[in-house]
N, C-alpha and C positions, 0 to 999 in steps of 0.2 A: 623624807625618812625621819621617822622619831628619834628622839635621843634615843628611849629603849632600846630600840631596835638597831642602834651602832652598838651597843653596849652589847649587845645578843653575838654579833657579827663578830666583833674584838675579841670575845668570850671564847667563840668557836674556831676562830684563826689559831688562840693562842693555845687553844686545847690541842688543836692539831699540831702546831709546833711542837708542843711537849710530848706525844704519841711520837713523831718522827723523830726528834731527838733522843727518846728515850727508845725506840727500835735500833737507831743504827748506833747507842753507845751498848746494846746489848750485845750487837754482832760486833763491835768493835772490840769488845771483852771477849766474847768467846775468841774472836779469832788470835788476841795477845796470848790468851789463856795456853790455848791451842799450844803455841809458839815456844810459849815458855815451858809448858811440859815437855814437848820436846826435845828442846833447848839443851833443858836440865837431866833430860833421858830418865827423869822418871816414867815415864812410857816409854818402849823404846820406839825410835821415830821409824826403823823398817814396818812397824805395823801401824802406828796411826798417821805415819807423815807429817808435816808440816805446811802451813803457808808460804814458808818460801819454799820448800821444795817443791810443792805444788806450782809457784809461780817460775823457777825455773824449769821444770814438764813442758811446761805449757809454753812459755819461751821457745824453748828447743825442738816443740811442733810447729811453732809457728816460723823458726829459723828454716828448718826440713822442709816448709812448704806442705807441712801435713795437717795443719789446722784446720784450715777452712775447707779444703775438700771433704773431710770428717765431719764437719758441722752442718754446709751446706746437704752433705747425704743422707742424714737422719733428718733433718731439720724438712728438707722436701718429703721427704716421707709420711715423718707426723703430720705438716699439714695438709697433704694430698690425703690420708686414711682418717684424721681430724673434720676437713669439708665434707669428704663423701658419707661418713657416717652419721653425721650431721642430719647433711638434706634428705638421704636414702632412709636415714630413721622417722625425719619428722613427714615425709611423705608418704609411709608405711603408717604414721600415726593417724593421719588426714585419712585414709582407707580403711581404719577399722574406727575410726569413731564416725566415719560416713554411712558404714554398714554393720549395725548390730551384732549380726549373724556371722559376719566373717570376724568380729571380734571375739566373740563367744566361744567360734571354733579355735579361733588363733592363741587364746588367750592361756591354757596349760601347755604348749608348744616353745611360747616365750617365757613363760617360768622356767622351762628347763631346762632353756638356753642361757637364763639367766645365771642359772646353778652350777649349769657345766662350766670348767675349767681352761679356758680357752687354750690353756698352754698345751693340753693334749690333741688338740686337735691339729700342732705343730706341724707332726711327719704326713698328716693327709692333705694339707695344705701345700708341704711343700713339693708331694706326687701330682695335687691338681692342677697348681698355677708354676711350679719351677721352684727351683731353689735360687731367687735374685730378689728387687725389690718390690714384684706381684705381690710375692708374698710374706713380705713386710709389712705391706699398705693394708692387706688383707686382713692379718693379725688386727692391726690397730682398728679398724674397722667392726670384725667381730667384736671385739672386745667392747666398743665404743656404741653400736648399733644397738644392743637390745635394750638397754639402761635408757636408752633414748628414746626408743618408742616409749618403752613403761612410762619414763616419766611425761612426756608431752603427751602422751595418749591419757594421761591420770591428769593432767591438767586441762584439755578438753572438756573429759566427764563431769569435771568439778565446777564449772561456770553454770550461774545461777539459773536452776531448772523455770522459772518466773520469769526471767528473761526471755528465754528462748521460746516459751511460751507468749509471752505478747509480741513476739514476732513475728510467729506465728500465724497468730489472730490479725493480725495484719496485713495477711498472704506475703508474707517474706519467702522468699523460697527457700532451699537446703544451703545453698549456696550463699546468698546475702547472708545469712543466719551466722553461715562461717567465716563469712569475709568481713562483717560488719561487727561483729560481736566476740565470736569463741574463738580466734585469730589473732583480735587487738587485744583480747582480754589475756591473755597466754605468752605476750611477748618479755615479762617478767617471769616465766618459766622457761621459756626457749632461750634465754639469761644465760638462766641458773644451769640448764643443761650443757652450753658451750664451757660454761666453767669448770663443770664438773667433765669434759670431754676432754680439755685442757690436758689434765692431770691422767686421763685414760688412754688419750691418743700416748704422749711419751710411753707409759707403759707398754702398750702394746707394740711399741714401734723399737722400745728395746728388747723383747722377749723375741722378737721376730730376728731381728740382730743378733744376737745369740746364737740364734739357729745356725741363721744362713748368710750373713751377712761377711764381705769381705773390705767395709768401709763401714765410717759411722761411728760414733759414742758409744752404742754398745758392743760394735769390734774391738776398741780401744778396754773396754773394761776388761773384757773377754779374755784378749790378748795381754793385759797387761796381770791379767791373775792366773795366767799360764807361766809364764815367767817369773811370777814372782815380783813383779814389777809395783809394788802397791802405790807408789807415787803416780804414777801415770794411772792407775784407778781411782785414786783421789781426785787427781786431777780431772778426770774425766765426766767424774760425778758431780763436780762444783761447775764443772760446761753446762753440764744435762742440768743443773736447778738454775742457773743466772738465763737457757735458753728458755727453760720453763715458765719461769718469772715473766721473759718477754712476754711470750705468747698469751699468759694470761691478761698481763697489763695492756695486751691489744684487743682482747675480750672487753674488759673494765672501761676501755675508752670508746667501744661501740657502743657498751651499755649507756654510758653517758648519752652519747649522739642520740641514742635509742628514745631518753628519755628527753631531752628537748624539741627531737620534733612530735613525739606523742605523748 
């Protein structure tokens, strides 16, 4: 290894330290900040809460024995409606970039599935599959399915028409084509898409909670702005982004894996 090149490494360590140190002394302010308005009751804290009431909330669910039933219940959800919309999208994707003509037909279908509103289609969902967490997983799902075809299906189309062609002329079949080329070549968009699913699975897994749910994160919001209760919806909603968080961060460390062995 060159000198340069430890100099390069030191360089990029040290940029990163100062990015993480200068992230968590921003959330470290917000959160004092938070505290002391509070505190001070210039806000009053029935309407924005604080930190430590939040952390006493949260306490006293997990005293109750109500924490982790709540976490574990959404938390299966999103990723049960997360996976499925996933593979169910990118193997819907592989079917219309395999067949022109079913994409052609499909393709104003999926724009205005795209457009529509998933939240309305709440009460027909919960007459089709029940009101429990069918159709919770369902929501998330919808929600999560058609942004995923668009996009893996627009990452397909997009690999190098030259390619495909001297593979072509090769006798590659349809298949080598895809398994060897438009498949490897995509798995920095099939990425981008679990990330972007990440932040749609939760959403959809809490609208669906809303509805019908009688456990969960978004019961606890639900419940707790019924009441009146805004502490316990703070709190609820600082669950819902630290589980969020995880879940992405276990996205971001596939990616990694992702890119070491290809």
């Amino acid at each position: 290894m060159t000198e340069e090149h430890k100099k390069y490494i030191k360089k990029r360590k040290v940029r990163k330290c100062v990015i993480v140190g200068l992230q968590a002394g921003i959330l470290l302010l917000f959160i004092g900040a938070w505290e002391l308005v509070a505190y001070l009751k210039i806000v009053d804290p029935f309407i924005i809460s604080s930190p430590s009431r939040i952390v006493k909330i949260i306490g006293e669910l997990y005293r109750g024995s109500n924490l982790f039933p709540h976490i574990f219940a959404t938390l299966y959800e999103t990723v049960l409606g997360f996976l499925l919309s996933t593979v169910m999208g990118t193997v819907i994707a592989i079917i219309l970039w395999w067949s022109p003509v079913i994409k052609d037909v499909a393709e104003p279908y999926l724009i205005t599935l795209n457009a529509l509103p998933k939240i309305a289609l709440g009460p027909i969902i919960i007459i089709w599959v029940g009101a429990g967490k069918a159709s919770i997983v369902t929501m998330a799902v919808l929600i999560c399915i058609v942004i995923t075809i668009i996009s893996v299906l627009t990452g397909f189309l997009s690999v190098d028409k030259e390619k495909i062609m001297l593979l072509k002329s090769m006798k590659a079949t349809k298949m080598q084509i895809f398994a060897k080329l438009v498949f490897p070549a995509n798995l920095p968009t099939i990425i981008s898409v679990l990330k972007i699913n990440v932040g749609l699975s939760w959403v959809g897994t809490i609208m669906g909670e809303y509805l019908v749910s009688r456990e969960g994160i978004g019961y606890l919001i639900v419940y707790g702005s019924q009441v009146f209760q805004l502490d316990l919806v703070m709190a609820s909603t600082v669950i819902l982004c630290l589980l969020a968080a995880l879940m992405y961060g276990g996205v971001a460390l596939l990616e990694k894996f992702i890119a070491k062995k290809f």
